[in-house]
N, C-alpha and C positions, 0 to 999 in steps of 0.2 A: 387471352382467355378470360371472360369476364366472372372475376370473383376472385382470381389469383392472376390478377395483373403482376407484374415482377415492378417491384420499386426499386429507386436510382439504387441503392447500394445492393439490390441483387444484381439488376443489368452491370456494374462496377466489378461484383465479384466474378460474373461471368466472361465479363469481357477481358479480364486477370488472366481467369485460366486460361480461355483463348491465343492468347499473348502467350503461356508458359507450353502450351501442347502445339502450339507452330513452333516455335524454338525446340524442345527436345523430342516430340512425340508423331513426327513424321510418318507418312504409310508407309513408306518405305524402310524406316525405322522397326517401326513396327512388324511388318511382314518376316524381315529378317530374324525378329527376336519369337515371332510362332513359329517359322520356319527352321530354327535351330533349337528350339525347345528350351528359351534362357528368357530370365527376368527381364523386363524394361528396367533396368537400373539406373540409365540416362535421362529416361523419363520420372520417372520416381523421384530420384533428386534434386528435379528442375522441379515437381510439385512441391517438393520437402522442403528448398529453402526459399519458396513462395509460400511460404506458410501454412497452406492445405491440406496435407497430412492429417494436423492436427483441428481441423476443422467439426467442430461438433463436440470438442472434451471442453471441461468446466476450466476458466480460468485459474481456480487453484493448482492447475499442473502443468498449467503454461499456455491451454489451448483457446480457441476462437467460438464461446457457444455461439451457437444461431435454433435459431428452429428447425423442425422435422419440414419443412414444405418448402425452406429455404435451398434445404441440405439434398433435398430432390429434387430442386431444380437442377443446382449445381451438379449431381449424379448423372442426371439425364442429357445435362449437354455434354456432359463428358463423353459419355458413350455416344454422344451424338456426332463428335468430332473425333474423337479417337477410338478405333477398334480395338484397343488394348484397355479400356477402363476397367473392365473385370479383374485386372490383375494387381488392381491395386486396393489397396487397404487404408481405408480414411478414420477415422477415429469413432466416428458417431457408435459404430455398432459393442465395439469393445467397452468403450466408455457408456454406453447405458446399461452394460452388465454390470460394471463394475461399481458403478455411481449407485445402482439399485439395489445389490446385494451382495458385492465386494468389500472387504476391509479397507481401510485408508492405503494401506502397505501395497495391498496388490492393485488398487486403481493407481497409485503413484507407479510402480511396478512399469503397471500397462502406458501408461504414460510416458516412459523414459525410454519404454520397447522404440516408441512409435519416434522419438527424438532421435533415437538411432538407427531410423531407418530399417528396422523389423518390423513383423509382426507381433502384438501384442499378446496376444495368442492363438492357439487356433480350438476349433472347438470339438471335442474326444467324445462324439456321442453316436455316431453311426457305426456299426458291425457286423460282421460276416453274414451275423441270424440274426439281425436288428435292423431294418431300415425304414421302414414306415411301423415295424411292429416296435415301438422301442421299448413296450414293456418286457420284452424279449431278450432285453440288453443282461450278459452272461460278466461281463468285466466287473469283477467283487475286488471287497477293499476288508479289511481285519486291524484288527490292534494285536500288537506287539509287541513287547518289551518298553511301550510308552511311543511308539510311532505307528501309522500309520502302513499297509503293507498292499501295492495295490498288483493285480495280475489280471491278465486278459486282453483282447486282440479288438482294436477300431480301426477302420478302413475308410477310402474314402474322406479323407482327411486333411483337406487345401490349409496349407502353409506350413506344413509338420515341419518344415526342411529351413522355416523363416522365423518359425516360434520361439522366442525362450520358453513359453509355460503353453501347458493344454488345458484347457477347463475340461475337466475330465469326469462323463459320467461314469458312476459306480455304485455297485451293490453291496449292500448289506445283508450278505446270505438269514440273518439272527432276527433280522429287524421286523417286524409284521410290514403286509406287501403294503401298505397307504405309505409307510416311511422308509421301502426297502432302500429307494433311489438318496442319490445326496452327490454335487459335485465338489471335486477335487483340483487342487489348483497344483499341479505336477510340472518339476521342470523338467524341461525337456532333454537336457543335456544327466539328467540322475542316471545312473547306473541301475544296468534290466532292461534301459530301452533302446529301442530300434526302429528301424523305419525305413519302407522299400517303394521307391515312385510307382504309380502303377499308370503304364501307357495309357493314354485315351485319345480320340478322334478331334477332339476341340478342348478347349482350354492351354495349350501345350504351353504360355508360358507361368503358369499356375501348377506347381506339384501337387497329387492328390496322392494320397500314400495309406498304405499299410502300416498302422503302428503297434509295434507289440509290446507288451506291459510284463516283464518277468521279475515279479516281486522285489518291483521299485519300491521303497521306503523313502518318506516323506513325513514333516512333522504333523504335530495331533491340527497345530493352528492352519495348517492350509485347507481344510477346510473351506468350503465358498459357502457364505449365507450360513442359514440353520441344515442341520443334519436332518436328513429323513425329507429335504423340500428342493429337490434335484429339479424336478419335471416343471415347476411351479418360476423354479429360478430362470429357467433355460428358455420359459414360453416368452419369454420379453424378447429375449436374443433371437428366436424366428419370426418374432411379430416385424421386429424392424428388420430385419434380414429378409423377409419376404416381400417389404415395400421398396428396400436397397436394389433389390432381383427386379423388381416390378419397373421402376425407372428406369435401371440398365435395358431391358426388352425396350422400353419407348423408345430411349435412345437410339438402339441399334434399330430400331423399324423405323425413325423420322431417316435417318441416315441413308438408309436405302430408297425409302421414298425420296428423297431428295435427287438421289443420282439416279435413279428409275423416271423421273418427270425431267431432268436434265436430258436423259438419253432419249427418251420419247420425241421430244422437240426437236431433235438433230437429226436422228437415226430416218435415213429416206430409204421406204419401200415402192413399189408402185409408184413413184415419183412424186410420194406424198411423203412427211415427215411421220412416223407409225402412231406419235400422237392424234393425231385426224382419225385414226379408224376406235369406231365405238366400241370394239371388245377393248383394248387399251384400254381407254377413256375407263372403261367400266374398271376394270381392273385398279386406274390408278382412284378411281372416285370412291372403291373400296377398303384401300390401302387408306384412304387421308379420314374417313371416316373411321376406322378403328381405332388411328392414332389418336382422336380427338378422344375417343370413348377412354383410351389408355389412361393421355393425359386428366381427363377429369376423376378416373377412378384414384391415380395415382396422388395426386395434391389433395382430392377431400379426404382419401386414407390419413394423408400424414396429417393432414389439418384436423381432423380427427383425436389421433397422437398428441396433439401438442394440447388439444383444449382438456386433455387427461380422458376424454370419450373409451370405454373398451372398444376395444379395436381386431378383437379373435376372428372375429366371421370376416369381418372389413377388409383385412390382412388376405386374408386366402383366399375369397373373392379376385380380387386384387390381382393378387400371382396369379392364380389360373386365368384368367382372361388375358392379361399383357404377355403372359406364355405362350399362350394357346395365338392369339394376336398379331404379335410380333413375329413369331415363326412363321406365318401365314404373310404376312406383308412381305420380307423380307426374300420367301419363297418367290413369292409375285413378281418379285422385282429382277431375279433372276430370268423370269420366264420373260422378263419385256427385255430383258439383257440378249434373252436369247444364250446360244454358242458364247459369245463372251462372256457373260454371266460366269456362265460353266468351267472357266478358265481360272485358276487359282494366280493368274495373273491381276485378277482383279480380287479388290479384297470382300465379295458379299457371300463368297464359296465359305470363304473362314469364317465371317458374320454367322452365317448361317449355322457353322460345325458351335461356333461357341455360342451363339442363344439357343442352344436345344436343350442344354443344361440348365435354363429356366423350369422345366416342364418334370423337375426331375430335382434339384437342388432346393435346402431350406421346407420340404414338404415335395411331398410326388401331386400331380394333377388330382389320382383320386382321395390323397389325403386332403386334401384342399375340399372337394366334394364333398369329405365323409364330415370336415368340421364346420363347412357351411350350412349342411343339410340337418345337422344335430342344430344348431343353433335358429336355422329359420323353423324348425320344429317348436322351440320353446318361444321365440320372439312372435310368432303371429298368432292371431287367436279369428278365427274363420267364423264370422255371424252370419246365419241363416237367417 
């Protein structure tokens, strides 16, 4: 791709992983672990002591930086080669919260999660009556005898079950509403809390959970960042969370295009191979054209990122297309599948169940809309 050609030590890091997701992260491997609703743990570990885990945290805590365009490559082929990328947790995104507006204590903290093969944390801000409204969010917090008192119910909540700590939004019922919000750094194991898987169609080896907060006490210092700047802290962690989503959709749409044009070429109808006939054609020359659009949105995003560029509108642009995109290709590929498509014998059924949670995860579609359309409102100025 000209502009973000991959140099030798990305083609290096790439072809590493490669090397570690044929050794532990087989489809069949994989199939088994969506199939029985459990962790790739085999996979995970073969990442973790190939060094990857920690890829994207600052040297001071042991980790490997690289850049944001780097770090989407390597995401993107992940998902490219393995249907189970989603379930793993790499450092980039914990470590920009924490590097940003974390204390030393708790980026080390997150650090030492990710050494032990946890997650670092997860993050406490979606609820029952909060999901795209999140000024809606009811989970308050109080002072107490000199601690901290937190109560209220978030859902929807991937890796409650893996976290030592939740970055946890909360209210300040007292506070005037610009400083009501402020996050909390809660561990997970404190007494008052709780936590109940909640079934879903795809995702299955990812717990998304119900957690409930019954005046958990916590000290004054946990605390994240400044008090009163919750919403402000938290918009980093969906900027890069929504280009991390944005890669994983490319991934999983080259994936199927790839075994979508495999099968084309083989698969004989009319005593032609079904690539020859021009609806195909058209289908797969539509499929390879989105993925190119994916790929460029996705690298000038993080390239973007990395030159310190705001990146608000960029971000959600971004997602919503490789969402909207990807589920489209991926669909496509199914339909040239045909009947076997259709068969959970083949892995594009479960592709398919786990990138719909793009269009819907880190921002919904029409939030993506409501924050692009605010933004190209004030960036463009219309001369007559």
């Amino acid at each position: 791709m000209i502009g973000f050609d991959r140099t030798d030590e990305q083609e290096l890091l790439l072809e590493s992983l490669r090397e570690v997701v044929s050794e532990y992260g087989s489809e069949a491997y994989i199939a088994e672990c969506e199939k029985n609703k459990e962790y790739p743990e085999e996979l995970h570990r073969g990442l973790h002591e190939a060094g990857f885990t920690l890829l994207g945290a600052p040297e001071e805590v042991g980790g490997t930086p690289c850049d944001l365009v780097t770090f989407m490559m390597f995401h993107e082929e992940f998902a490219r080669i393995c249907s189970g990328a989603y379930a793993i947790e790499f450092a980039a995104i914990a470590m920009t919260d924490m590097v940003k507006f974390g204390s030393k204590s708790q980026l080390e903290e997150s650090a030492e999660a990710i050494k032990q093969m946890k997650s670092p944390f997860c993050l406490g801000f979606s609820e029952p009556e909060a999901g795209s409204d999140s000024a809606a969010i009811s989970t308050t917090y109080r002072r107490e005898g000199g601690k901290i008192i937190v109560c209220g119910n978030k859902t929807f909540i991937s890796r409650a079950d893996r976290a030592n700590n939740m970055l946890c939004m909360a209210k300040n019922p007292d506070a005037t509403p610009d400083k009501a919000f402020t996050t909390l750094w809660v561990p997970m194991d404190s007494p008052g809390i709780s936590y109940t898987p909640i079934p879903k169609f795809g995702w299955n080896m990812l717990k998304s959970c119900d957690v409930y907060l019954d005046n958990v006490e916590i000290p004054e210092e946990n605390i994240v960042g400044a008090e009163g700047m919750g919403f402000i802290n938290v918009m980093k962690n969906f900027e890069i969370e929504r280009i991390v989503m944005a890669s994983t959709a490319l991934g999983e749409a080259e994936f199927a295009f790839e075994a979508a044009l495999a099968y084309a070429k083989q698969r004989v109808q009319f005593g032609k191979p079904i690539g020859t006939f021009q609806l195909v054609q058209e289908r797969l020359v539509n499929m390879y054209t989105k993925i190119e659009n994916m790929r460029h949105l996705v690298y000038k995003t993080a390239w973007l990122e990395d030159q310190g560029a705001p990146v608000n509108m960029q971000t959600a642009v971004c997602k919503r297309y490789c969402a909207d995109a990807s589920f489209e290709v991926i669909n496509d590929a199914i339909q040239i599948f045909g009947g076997v498509g259709y068969s959970t014998d083949m892995p594009l059924s479960r592709i398919l169940a786990n990138n719909r949670v793009c269009g819907i995860g880190g921002g919904t579609q029409e939030i993506m809309v409501h924050i692009a359309g605010r933004a190209l409102q004030k960036e463009y100025k219309i001369v007559k």
